[in-house]
C-alpha positions as CSV (number, residue, x, y, z in Angstrom):
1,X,65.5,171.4,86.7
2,X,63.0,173.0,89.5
3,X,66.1,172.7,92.1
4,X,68.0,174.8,90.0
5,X,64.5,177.2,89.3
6,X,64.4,177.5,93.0
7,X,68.5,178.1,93.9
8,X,68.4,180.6,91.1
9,X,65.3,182.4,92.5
10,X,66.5,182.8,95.5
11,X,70.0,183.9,94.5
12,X,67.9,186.4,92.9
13,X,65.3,187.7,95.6
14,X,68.8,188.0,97.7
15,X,71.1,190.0,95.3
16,X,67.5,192.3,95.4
17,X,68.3,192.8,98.8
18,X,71.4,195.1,98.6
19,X,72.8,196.9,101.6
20,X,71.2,194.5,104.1
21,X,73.1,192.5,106.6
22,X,72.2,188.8,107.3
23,X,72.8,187.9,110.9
24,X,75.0,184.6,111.7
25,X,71.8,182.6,111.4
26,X,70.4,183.9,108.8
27,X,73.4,183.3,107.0
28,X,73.6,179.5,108.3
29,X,70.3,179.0,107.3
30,X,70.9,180.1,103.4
31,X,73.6,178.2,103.1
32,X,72.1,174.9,104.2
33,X,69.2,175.6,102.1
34,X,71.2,176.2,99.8
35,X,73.3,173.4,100.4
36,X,70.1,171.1,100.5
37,X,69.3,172.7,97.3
38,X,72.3,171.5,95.6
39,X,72.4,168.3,96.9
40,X,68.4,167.5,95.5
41,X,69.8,168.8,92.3
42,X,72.6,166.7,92.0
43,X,70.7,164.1,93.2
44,X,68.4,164.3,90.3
45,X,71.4,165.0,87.8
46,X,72.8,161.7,89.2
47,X,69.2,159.8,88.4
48,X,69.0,161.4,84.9
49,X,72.7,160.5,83.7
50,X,72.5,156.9,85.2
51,X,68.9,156.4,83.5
52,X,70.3,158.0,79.8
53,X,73.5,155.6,80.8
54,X,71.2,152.6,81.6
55,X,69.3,152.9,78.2
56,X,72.4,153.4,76.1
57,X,74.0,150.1,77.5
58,X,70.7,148.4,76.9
59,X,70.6,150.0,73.2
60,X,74.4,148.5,73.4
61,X,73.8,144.9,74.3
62,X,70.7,145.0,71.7
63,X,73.3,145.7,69.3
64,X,75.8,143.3,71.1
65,X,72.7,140.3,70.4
66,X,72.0,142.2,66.6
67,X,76.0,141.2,66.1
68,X,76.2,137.9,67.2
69,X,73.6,136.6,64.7
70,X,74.5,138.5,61.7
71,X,77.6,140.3,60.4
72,X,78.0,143.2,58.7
73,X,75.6,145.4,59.1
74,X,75.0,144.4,62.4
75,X,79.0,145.0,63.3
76,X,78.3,148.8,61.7
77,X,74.6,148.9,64.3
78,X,77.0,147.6,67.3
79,X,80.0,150.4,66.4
80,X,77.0,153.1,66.0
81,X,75.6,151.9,69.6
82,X,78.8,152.0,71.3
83,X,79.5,155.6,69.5
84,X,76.3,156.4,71.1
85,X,76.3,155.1,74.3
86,X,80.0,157.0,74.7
87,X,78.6,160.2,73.8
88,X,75.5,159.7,76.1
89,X,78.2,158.7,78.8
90,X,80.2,161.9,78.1
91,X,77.0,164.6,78.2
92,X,75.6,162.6,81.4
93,X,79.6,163.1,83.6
94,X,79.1,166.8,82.5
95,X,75.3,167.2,83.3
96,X,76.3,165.9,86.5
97,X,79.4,167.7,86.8
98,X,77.9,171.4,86.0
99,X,74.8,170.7,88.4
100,X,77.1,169.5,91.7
101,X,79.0,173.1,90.0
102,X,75.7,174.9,90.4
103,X,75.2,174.1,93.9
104,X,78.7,174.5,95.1
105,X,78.3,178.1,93.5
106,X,74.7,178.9,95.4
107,X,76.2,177.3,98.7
108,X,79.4,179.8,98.2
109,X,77.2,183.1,97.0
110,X,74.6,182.3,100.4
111,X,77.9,182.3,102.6
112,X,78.9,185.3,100.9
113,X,76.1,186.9,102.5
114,X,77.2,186.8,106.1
115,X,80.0,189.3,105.4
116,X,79.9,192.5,106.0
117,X,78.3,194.5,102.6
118,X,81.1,196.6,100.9
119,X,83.6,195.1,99.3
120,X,84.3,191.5,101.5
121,X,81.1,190.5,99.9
122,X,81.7,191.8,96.3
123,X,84.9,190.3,97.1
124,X,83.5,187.1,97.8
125,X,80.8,187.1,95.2
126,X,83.6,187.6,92.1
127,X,85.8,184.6,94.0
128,X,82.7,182.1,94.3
129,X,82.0,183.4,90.0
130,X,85.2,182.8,89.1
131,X,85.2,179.3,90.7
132,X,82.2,178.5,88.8
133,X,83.6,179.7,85.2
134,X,86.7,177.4,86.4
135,X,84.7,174.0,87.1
136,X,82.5,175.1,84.1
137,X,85.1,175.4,81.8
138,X,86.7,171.8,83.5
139,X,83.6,170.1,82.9
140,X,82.8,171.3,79.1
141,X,86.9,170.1,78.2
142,X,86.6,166.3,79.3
143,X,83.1,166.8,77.9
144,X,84.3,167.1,74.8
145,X,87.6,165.7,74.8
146,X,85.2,162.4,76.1
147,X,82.9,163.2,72.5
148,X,85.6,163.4,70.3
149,X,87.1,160.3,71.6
150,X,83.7,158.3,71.6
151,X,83.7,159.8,67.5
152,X,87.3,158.6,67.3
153,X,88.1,161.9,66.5
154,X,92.1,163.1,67.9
């Protein structure tokens, strides 16, 4: 969450900055911060999902071992698991997903900056936005096309 604190921050302190033109390197040095930025963000994303995925298995096998020595309402603990280990499945590939979206946005907006000001960087800005809303909007619809299958919802 801090990664994204600090890409946000500086997306901010740099749209303060209108009317000022980033040399070459100054450019190349936002977007790999920028791109370093993402990367630790994802990174963490990655850590988080597989540790929420880790414990729902666990929860899952617990269930699995629940099942195998009684029926019944063990069978209904061990169908409520796996429901839950889908859905924590489902929000962890979108976590991930919007977070690598995130960073591929900053490291777009930072290269944005190189360009002359006018429109080629309002240009540029709207183009890198729009590609966000896009992978956004990707990511929320096998999101929840992933929960209402896990419900058995179709």
């Amino acid at each position: 969450m801090s990664g994204r604190m600090s890409v946000l921050a500086l997306a901010l302190s740099l749209a303060l900055l209108p009317g000022c033109q980033e040399t070459s390197t100054e450019t190349a040095r936002d977007v790999a911060g920028a791109r370093r930025d993402a990367a630790e963000a994802n990174a963490g994303a990655r850590k988080e999902a597989s540790k929420e995925m880790a414990e729902a298995n666990r929860d899952m096998s617990e269930a699995q071992a629940d099942y195998d020595q009684t029926e019944g309402e063990a069978g209904e603990e061990l169908d409520a698991a796996g429901t839950e280990a889908r859905v924590a499945a489902a929000q962890a590939r979108y976590d991930v997903a919007h977070t690598a979206a995130l960073g591929r946005h900053e490291v777009a907006r930072q290269a944005c900056h190189g360009q002359v000001v006018g429109q080629a960087r309002d240009d540029c800005m709207l183009k890198a936005d729009n590609e966000l809303a896009v992978e956004e909007s990707r990511a929320a619809l096998e999101r929840d096309e992933a929960l209402q299958a896990a419900s058995g919802r179709r």
